[in-house]
C-alpha positions in Angstrom: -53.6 -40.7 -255.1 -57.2 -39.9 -256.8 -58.1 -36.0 -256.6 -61.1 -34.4 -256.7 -62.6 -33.3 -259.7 -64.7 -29.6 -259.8 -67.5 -29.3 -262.2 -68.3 -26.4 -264.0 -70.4 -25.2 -261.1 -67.4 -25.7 -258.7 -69.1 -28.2 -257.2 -67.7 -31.6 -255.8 -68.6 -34.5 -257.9 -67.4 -36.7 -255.1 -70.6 -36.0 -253.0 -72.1 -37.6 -256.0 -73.2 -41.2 -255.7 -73.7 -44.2 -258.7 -70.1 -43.0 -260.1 -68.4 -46.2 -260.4 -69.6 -48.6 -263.1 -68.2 -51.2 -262.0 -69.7 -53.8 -259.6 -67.7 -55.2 -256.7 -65.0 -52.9 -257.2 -63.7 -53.5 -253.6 -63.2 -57.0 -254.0 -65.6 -57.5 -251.1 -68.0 -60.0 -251.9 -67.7 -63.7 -253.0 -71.0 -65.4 -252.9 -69.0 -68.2 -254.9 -66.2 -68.6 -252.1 -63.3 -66.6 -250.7 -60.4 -69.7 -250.8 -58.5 -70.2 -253.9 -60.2 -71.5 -257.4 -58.1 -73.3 -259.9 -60.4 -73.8 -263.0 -59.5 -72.5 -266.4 -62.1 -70.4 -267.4 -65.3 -68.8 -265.7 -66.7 -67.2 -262.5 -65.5 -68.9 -259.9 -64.5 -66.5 -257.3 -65.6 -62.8 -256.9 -68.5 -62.1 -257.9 -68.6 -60.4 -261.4 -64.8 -60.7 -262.1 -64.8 -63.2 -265.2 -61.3 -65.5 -265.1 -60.0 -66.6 -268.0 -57.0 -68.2 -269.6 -56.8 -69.1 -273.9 -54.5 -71.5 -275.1 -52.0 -72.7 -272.4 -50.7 -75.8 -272.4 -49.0 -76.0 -268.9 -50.2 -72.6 -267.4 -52.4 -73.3 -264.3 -53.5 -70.7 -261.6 -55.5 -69.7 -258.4 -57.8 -66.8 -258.1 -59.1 -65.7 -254.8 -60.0 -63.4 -251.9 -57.6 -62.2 -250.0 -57.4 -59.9 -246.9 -55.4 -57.0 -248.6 -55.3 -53.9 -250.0 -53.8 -50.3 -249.4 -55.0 -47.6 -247.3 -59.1 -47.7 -247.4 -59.4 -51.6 -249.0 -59.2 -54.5 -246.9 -59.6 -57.2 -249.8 -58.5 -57.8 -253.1 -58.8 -60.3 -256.1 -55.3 -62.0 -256.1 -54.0 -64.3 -259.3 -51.1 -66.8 -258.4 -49.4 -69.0 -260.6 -49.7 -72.8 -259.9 -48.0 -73.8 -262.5 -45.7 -72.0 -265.3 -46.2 -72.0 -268.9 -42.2 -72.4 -270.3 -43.3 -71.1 -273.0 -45.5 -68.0 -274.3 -47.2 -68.6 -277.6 -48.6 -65.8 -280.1 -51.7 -66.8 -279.0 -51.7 -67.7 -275.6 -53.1 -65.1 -273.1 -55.1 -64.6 -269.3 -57.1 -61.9 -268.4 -59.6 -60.8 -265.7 -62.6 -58.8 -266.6 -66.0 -57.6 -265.8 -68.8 -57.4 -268.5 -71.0 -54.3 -267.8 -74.5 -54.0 -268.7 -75.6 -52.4 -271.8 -78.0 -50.1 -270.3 -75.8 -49.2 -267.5 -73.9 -47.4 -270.1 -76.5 -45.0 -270.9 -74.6 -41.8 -269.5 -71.2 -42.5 -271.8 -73.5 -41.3 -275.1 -71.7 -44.3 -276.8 -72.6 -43.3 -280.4 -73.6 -40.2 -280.2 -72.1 -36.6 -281.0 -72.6 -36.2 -276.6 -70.6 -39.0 -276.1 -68.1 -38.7 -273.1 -64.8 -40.3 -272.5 -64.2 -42.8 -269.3 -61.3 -42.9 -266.6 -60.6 -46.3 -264.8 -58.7 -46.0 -261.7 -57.3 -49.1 -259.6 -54.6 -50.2 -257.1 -52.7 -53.0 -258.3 -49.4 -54.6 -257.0 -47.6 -57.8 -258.6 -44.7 -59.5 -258.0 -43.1 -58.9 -260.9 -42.6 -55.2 -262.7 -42.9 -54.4 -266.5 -46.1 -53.5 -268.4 -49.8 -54.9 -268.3 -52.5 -54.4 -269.7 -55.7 -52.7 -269.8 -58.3 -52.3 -272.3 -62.1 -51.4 -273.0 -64.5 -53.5 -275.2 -67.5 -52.0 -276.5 -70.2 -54.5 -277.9 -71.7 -54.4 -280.3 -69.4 -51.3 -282.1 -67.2 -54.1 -282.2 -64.1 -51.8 -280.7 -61.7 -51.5 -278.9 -58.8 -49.4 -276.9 -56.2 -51.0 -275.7 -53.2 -49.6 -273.3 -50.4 -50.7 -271.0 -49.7 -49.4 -267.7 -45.9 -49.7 -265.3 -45.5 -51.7 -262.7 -42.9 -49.9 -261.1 -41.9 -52.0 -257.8 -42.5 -55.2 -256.9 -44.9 -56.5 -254.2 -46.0 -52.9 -254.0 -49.7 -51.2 -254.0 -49.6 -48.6 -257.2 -52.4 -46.2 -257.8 -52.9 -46.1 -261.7 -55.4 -44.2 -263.8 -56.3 -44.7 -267.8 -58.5 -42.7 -270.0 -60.5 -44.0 -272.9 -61.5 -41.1 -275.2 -65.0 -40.6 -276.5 -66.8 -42.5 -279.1 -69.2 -41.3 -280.9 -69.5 -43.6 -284.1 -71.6 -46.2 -282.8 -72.2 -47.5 -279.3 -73.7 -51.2 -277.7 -77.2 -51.8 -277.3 -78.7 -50.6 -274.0 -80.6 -53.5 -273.1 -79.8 -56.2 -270.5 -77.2 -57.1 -272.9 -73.2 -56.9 -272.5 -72.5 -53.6 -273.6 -68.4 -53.2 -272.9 -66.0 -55.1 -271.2 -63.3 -54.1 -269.4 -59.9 -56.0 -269.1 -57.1 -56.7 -267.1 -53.9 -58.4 -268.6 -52.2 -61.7 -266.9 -49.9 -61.8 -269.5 -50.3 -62.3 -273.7 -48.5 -63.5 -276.5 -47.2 -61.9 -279.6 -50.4 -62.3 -281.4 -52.2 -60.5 -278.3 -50.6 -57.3 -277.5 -50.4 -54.8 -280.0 -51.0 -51.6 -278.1 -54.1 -48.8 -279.6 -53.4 -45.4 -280.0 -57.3 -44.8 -280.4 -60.4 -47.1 -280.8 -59.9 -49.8 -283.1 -61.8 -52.6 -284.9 -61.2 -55.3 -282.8 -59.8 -58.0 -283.6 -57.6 -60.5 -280.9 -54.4 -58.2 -281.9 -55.5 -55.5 -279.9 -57.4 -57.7 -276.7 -54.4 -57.0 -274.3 -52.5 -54.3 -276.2 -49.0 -53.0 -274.8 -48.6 -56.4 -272.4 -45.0 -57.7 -271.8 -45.4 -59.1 -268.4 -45.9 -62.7 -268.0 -47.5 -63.4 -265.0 -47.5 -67.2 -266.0 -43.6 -67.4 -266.6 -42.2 -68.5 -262.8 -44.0 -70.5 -260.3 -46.1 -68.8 -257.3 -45.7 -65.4 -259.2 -49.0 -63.1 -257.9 -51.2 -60.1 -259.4 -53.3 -58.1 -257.2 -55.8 -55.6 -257.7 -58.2 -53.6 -256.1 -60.5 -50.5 -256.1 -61.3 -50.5 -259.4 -63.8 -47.5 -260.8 -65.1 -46.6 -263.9 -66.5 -43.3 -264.7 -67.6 -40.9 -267.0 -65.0 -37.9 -268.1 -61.2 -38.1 -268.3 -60.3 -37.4 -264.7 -60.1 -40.1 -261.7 -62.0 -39.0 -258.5 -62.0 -40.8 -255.4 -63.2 -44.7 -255.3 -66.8 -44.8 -254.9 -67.2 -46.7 -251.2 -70.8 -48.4 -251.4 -71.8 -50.3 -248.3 -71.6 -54.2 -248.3 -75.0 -54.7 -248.5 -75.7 -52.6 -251.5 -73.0 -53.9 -253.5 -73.9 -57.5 -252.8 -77.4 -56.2 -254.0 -75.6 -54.9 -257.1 -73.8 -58.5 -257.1 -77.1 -60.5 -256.9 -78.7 -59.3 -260.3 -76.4 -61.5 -261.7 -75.7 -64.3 -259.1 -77.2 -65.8 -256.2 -76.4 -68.2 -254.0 -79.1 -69.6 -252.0 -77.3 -71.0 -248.9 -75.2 -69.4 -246.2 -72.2 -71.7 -246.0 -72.5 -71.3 -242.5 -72.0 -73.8 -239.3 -75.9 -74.9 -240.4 -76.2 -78.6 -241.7 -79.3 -78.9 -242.6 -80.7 -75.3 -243.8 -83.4 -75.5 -246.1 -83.4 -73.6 -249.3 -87.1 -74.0 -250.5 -90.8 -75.6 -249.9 -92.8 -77.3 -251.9 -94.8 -80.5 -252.7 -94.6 -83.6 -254.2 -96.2 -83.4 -257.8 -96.2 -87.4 -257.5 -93.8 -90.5 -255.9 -90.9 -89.4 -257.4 -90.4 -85.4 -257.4 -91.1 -82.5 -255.9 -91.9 -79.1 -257.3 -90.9 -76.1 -255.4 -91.4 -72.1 -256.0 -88.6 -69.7 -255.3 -88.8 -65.9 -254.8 -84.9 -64.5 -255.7 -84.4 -61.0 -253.0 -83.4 -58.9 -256.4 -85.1 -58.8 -259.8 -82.3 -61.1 -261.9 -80.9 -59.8 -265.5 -82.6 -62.8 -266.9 -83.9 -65.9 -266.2 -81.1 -67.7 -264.5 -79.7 -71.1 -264.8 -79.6 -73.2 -261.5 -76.7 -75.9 -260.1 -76.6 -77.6 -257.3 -73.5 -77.9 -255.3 -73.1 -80.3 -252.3 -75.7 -82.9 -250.6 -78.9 -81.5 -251.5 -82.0 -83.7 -250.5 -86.1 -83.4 -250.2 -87.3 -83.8 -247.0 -90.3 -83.9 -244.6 -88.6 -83.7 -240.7 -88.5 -87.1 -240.6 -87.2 -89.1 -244.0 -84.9 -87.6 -246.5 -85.0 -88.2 -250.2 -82.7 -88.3 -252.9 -83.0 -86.9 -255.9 -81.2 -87.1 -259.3 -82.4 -83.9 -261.5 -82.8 -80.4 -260.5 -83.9 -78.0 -262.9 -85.9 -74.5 -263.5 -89.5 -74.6 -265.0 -89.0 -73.4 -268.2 -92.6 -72.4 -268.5 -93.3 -71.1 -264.9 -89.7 -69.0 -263.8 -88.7 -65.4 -264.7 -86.5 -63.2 -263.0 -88.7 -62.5 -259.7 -88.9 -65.9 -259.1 -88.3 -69.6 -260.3 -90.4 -72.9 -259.8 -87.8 -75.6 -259.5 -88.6 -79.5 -260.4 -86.7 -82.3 -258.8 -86.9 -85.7 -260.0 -85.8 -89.3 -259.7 -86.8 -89.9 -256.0 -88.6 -92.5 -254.5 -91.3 -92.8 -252.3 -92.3 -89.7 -251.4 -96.4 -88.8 -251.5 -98.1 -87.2 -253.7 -99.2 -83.3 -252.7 -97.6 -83.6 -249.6 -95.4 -80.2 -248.2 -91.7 -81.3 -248.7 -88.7 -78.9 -247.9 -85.5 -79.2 -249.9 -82.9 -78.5 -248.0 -79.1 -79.6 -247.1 -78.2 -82.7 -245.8 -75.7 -82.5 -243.1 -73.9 -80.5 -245.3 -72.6 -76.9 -244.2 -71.4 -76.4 -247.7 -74.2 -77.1 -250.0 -76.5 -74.4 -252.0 -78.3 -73.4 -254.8 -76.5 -71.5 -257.2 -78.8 -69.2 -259.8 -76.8 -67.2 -262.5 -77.7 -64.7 -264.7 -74.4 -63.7 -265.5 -73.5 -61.8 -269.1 
């Protein structure tokens, strides 16, 4: 288990708060969805955890929620194989990862002769045993450092730490920019994962350095992990609990999802007014300041309404002139017979599942 660590004035750093750099750590929230997502590559189920496969030409998985953990974590990302890949190329390879923002980086001295090394710390339990992956990015330096952890016993939670040593040669810009990424190995060819023994230029050699697991080898094999944390100095201390609400306020700087998913039909998103017969221009306040100016999608039945007749439309999209990251106007076009400067609401129709996504993702 994670200790303590004692600072050179004997104090506790554990009573200190804003350790962990990493967001959604806990696994705990999933504005996108908690059931099981099969695409390829993207964000498609917790937020901030980026899913990714290169190069398969069978290999197909799920990534979700599920209601699991050890001692202190109730949820965790889980990664099941769909379908198996009977054969590993050089430069075939899955990962999971979380880009962090440059500026959040600002106390690692990336760069600089003060520049401090960083300890991740997770729980993670598989199916299968043998060595993954884990490795640190730094943008920008165009680095990286790349080591394996054991899997010791199958279908068991395991407690595993990793230190990155300090670099002080040069560091990512500390802007709303990626500035590192950490990742998790699924598994990775020959051409993939050739371990580090310090920070090295990177190149895709290095990505996933010391993996020899294959997670996409045998059918319904799984990967879970949970309470991961990233701090500053060589030593793990206990995971960083934050509230729900403030990590999905962490979560929402990146992504938000305007719709509850809820038992509610016909919730509205937005108000607004007809700019003439055939589309409707809305304002939008987001409840955090966004990284930067997001995209939207719409997902489900959407329609512009009045309380009595519904409208469909055929194009949503962001004022490109007229949205930042406090708030966005939002155009829909392509309806019909709607009247001009009238107070129209878009909102669901008859459909629990519909929203408005915005992302500001890195």
């Amino acid at each position: 288990m994670a200790v303590s660590r004692i600072n050179e004035a004997g104090l506790n750093v554990n009573q200190y708060g804003n350790r962990n750099l990493i967001i959604n750590g806990a696994m705990e929230v999933a504005q996108r969805g908690t059931a099981a997502h099969n695409e390829g590559s993207g964000y498609f189920s917790l937020d901030r955890w980026y899913q990714q496969k290169v190069n398969q030409d069978q290999f197909t998985y799920s990534v979700e929620q599920v209601s699991d953990g050890p001692s202190g974590f109730s949820k965790c990302l889980r990664v099941t194989t769909s379908t198996a890949e009977t054969a590993l190329a050089s430069d075939e390879f899955g990962r999971i990862y979380q880009a962090i923002e440059g500026q959040n980086l600002v106390r690692v001295g990336f760069g600089t002769a003060d520049a401090k090394p960083l300890t991740v710390s997770f729980y993670v339990k598989s199916s299968i045993t043998g060595n993954f992956s884990c490795s640190l990015y730094i943008n920008d330096a165009n680095v990286v450092y790349s080591q394996a952890y054991t899997i010791n016993a199958a279908n068991t939670w395991e407690y595993k730490t990793i230190t990155f040593p300090a670099y002080t040669t040069a560091g990512p810009n500390l802007d709303n920019t990626q500035g590192a990424i950490l990742n998790f190995g699924l598994f990775a060819g020959s051409g993939i994962n050739t371990a580090t023994t310090n920070w090295t230029s990177y190149s895709t050699t290095y990505l996933l350095g010391g993996q020899t697991a294959n997670l996409a080898a045998t059918l319904n094999d799984s990967w879970r992990i949970t309470g991961v944390q990233l701090e500053v100095g060589d030593t793990a201390t206990d995971f960083e609990h934050r509230t729900f609400a403030d990590e999905l306020q962490r979560c929402l700087r990146y992504f938000y999802s305007c719709g509850d998913g809820s038992s509610h039909p016909y919730q509205s998103f937005a108000y607004g007014s007809a700019t003439a017969a055939s589309g409707v221009e809305t304002l939008l306040e987001f409840p955090v300041i966004m990284r930067t100016i997001p995209s939207i999608t719409q997902v489900g039945n959407v329609h512009i309404g009045n309380g009595v007749v519904g409208h469909t439309f055929t194009g949503i999209a962001l004022s490109t002139n007229q949205s930042g990251t406090k708030r966005a106007t939002i155009t829909l076009s392509g309806a019909s017979g709607m009247t001009q400067f009238r107070a129209y609401r878009v909102e669901a129709n008859n459909d629990a599942t519909a929203r408005l996504q915005f992302s500001a993702e890195l």
